[in-house]
Structures are given as structure tokens and as C-alpha cells.
VOKE-846254 format. One record per residue (C-alpha): x, y, z negated; residue in one letter. Coordinates in steps of 0.05 Angstrom, whole numbers. Layout:
REM residues N
+--------+--------+--------+---------+
!   east !  north !     up ! residuo !
+--------+--------+--------+---------+
!      X !      Y !      Z !       a !
...
+--------+--------+--------+---------+
This chain:
REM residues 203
+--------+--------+--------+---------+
!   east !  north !     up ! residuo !
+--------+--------+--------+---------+
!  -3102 !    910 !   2543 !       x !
!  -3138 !    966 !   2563 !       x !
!  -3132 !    994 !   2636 !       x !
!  -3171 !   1054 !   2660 !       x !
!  -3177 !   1082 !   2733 !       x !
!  -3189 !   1153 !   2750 !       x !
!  -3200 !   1188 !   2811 !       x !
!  -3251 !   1237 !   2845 !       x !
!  -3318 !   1228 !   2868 !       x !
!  -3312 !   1165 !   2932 !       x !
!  -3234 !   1158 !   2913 !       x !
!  -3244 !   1078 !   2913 !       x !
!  -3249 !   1073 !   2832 !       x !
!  -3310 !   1024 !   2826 !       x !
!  -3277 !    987 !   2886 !       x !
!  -3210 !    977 !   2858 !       x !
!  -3241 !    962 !   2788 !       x !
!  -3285 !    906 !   2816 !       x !
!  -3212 !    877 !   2864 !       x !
!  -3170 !    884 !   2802 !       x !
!  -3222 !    849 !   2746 !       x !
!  -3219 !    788 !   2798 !       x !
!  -3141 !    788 !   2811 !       x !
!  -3117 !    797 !   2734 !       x !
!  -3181 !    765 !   2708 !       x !
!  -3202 !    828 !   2666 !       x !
!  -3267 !    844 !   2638 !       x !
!  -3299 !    906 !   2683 !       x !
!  -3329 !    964 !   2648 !       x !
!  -3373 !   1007 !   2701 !       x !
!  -3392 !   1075 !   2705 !       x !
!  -3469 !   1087 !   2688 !       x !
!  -3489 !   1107 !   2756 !       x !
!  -3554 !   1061 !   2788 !       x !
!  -3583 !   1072 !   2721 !       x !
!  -3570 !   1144 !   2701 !       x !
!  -3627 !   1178 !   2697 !       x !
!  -3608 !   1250 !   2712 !       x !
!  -3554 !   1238 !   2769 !       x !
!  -3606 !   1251 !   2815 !       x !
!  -3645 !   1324 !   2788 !       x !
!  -3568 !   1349 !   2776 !       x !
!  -3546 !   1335 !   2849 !       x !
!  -3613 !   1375 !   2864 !       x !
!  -3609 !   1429 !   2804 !       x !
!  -3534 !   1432 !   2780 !       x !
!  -3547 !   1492 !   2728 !       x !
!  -3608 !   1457 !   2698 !       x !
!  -3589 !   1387 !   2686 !       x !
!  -3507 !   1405 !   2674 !       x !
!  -3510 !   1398 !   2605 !       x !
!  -3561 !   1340 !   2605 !       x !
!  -3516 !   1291 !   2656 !       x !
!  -3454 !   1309 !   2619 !       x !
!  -3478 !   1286 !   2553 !       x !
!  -3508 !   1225 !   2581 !       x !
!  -3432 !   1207 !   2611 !       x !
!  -3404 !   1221 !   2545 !       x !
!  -3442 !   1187 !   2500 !       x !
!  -3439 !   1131 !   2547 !       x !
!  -3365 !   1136 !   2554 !       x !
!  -3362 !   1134 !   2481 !       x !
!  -3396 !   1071 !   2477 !       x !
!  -3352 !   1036 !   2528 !       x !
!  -3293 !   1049 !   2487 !       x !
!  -3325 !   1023 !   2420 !       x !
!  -3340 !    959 !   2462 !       x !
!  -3272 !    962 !   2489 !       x !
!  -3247 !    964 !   2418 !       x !
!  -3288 !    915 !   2392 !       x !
!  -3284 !    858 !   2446 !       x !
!  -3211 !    847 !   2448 !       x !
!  -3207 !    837 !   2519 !       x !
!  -3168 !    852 !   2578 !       x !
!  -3205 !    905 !   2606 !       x !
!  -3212 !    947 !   2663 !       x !
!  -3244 !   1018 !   2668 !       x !
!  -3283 !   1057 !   2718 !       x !
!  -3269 !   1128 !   2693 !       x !
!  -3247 !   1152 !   2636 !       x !
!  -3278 !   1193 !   2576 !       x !
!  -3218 !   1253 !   2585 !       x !
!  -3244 !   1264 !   2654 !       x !
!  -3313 !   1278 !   2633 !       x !
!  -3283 !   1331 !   2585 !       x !
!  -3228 !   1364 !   2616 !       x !
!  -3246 !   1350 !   2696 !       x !
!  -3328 !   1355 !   2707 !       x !
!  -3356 !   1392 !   2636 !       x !
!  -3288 !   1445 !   2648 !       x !
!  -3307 !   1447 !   2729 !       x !
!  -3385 !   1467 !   2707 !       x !
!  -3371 !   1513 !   2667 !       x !
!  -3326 !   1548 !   2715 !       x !
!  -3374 !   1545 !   2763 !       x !
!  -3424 !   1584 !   2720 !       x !
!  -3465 !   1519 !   2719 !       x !
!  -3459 !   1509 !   2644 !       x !
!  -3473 !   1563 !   2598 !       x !
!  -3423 !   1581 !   2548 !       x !
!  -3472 !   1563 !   2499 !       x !
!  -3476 !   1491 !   2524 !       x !
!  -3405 !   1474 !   2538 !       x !
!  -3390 !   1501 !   2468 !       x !
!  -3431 !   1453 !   2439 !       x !
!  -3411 !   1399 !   2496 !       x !
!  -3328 !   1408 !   2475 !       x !
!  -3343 !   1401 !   2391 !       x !
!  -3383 !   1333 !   2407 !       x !
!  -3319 !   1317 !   2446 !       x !
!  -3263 !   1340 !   2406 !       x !
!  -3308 !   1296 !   2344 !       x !
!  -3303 !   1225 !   2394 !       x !
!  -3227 !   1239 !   2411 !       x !
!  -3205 !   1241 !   2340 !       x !
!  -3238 !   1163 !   2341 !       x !
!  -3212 !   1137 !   2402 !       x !
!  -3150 !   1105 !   2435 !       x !
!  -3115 !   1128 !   2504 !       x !
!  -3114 !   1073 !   2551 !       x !
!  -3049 !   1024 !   2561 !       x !
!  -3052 !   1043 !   2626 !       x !
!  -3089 !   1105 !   2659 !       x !
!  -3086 !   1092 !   2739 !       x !
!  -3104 !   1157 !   2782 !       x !
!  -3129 !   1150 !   2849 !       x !
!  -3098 !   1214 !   2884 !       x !
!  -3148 !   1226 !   2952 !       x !
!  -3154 !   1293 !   2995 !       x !
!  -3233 !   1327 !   3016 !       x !
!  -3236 !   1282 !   3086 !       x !
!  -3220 !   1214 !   3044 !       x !
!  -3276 !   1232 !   2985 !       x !
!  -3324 !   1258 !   3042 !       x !
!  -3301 !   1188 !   3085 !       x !
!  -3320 !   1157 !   3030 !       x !
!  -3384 !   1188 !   3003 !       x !
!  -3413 !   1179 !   3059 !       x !
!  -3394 !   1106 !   3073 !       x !
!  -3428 !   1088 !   3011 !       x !
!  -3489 !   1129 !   3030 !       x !
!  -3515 !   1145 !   2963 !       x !
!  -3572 !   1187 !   2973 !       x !
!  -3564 !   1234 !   2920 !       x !
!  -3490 !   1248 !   2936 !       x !
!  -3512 !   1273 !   3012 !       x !
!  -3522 !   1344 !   2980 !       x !
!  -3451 !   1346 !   2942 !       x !
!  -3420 !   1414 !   2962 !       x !
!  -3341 !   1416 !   2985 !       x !
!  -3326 !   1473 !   2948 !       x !
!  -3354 !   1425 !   2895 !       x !
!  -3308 !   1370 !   2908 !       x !
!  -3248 !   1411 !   2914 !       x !
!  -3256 !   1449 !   2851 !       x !
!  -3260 !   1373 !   2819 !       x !
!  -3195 !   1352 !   2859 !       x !
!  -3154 !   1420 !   2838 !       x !
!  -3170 !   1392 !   2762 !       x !
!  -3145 !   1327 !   2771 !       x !
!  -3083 !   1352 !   2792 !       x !
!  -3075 !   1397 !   2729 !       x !
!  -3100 !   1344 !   2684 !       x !
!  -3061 !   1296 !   2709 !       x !
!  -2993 !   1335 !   2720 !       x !
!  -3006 !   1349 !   2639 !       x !
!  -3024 !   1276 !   2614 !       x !
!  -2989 !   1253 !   2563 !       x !
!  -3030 !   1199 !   2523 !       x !
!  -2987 !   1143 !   2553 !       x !
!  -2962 !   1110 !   2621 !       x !
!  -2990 !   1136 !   2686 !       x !
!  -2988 !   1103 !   2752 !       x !
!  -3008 !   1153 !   2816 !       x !
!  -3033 !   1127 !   2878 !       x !
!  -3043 !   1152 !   2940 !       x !
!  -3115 !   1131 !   2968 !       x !
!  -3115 !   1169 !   3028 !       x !
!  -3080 !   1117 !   3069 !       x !
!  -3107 !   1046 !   3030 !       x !
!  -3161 !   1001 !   3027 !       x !
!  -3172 !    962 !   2982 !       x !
!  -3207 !    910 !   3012 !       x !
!  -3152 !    897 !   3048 !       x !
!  -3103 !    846 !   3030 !       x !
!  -3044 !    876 !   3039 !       x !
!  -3059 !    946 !   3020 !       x !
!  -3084 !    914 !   2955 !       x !
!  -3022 !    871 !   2936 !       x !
!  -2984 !    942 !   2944 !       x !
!  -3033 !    966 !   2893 !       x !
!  -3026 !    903 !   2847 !       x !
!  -2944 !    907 !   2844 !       x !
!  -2942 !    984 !   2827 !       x !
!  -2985 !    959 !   2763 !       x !
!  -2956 !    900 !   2751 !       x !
!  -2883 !    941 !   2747 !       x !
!  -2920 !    997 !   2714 !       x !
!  -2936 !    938 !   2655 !       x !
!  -2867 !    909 !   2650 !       x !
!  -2836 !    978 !   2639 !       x !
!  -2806 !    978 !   2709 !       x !
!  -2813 !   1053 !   2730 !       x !
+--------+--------+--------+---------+
């Protein structure tokens, strides 16, 4: 089974895929963040590095789902591939931070690794307004994610609801984050019988 959990920058992804991948027992896959090595120039120069860090997410991405393929485990996903695509490569280019050019060349590499890969059993999105993400960001006190703009942030949230609203690879569960944590017990047993009746087919 393969379970996947989407969300915004700070929406409590890597949280709820570390809570959920002790609960159910599932094998975590995590996003390529400590280790990426151009995270840090794009946060500083988003027109130079766009197409660079988008690449690196994608071919990573890709790799995650071969692995997922292969292993025939239960797994759970920090981010999905479709939200590299359609959320932060579509966002960048909007922006005028990825040249036509670039994003051209970005979407034929993608359309080429969607025609090999398999949606998700279950695709959870982790619905959070600007104050939650920036609650959150700063919590976690990345250093390279101090500079992240709002108008950034809320172009990113106004494509998750489009993407989202449009999904149609298989089941969806939406959650509110804006009034959970995780971390706490109760909070997360809400979390954990939404899924488990999203599994069974009960809504």
C-alpha cells in the first residue's frame, strides 16, 4: 500500500509521515531536504537555481517511486511527484522565475516519468492557511526558509487548492491542519480514523 501526504511548505507533512510510519507500521519515504544541495542558493536566488532545485526534486521523486514499486511495502510518503509538477515547477514559472525555455524542458521530463508511474492508494492533503505555514516555518527554524516570501507561499497554497479540487488519480482524504497537532494524542487519533475509514471505503 502506498500512502502519500501532501501539503504546503510547514503544513506538518514530515511530522505526520514520521506519527503515521510508527502507528500503522509503514515504511517512511522522506523528502530530500538536509541533503539537497541547491535548497539553500534557490531560497537566496529563486530565478537562478529554479530549474536546477526542481530537477533535483524530480528525479529524486522519481526514484522514490521506483523504490516504492520495487519494495512491496506499506509505505508512507512525504510529498508527492504531481506536486512538484503541477504546484512548485507551474508556481515558478508564473512567477517569471523559470524561463519558458526551462519549464518546457522541465514538463517533457515529467510527462516521460508519469507515463511510468502509479497514483498513490491514498493521497492525504494537509489543507493549512499563511499564519499556520508561517507558525510553522518558523517553529522549525530552518535557516534557509527565514527568507521565504508570503506572496510566495500563497501563490503555492492557491495551487493546491486547484490541484487538489481537480485530482482524480484515486481516493483523497482533506485535512484541516490549521487547528491539529500532531503530536498530540488526541488530535492524532482524529487523523488516524479519517484514514483508516478513508481505507475501508467508508466515505
Amino acid at each position: 500500500m502506498h500512502i502519500a501526504i501532501a501539503g504546503n511548505i510547514g503544513s506538518g507533512k514530515t511530522t505526520l509521515t514520521h506519527l503515521l510510519s510508527k502507528h500503522f507500521g509503514w515504511q517512511p519515504h522522506y523528502e530530500e531536504v538536509d541533503n539537497n544541495p541547491y535548497l539553500s542558493s534557490f531560497y537566496d536566488d529563486m530565478l537562478r537555481w529554479s530549474f536546477n532545485l526542481q530537477i533535483y526534486f524530480l528525479t529524486s521523486r522519481f526514484k522514490q517511486i521506483i523504490d516504492i514499486r520495487n519494495s512491496g511495502a506499506d509505505v508512507v510518503q512525504d510529498r508527492t511527484i504531481y506536486e512538484d509538477s503541477y504546484i512548485f515547477a507551474s508556481n515558478l514559472y508564473e512567477m517569471g522565475l523559470m524561463s519558458s525555455r526551462d519549464y518546457e524542458n522541465y514538463q517533457s521530463l515529467f510527462d516521460l516519468m508519469s507515463s511510468y508511474m502509479q497514483a498513490p492508494d491514498l493521497l492525504i492533503y494537509l489543507r493549512a492557511d499563511i499564519p499556520t505555514l508561517v507558525r510553522q516555518i518558523a517553529k522549525r527554524n530552518r535557516a534557509y526558509e527565514q527568507s521565504i516570501r508570503l506572496d510566495y507561499l500563497k501563490a503555492l497554497n492557491d495551487k493546491y487548492e486547484n490541484w487538489i479540487a481537480n485530482y482524480d488519480k484515486g481516493k483523497v482524504l482533506i485535512i484541516d491542519s490549521d487547528n491539529l497537532e500532531f503530536e498530540n494524542p488526541e488530535d492524532l487519533s482524529k487523523v488516524i480514523e479519517s484514514i483508516n475509514a478513508s481505507l475501508n471505503g467508508l466515505f
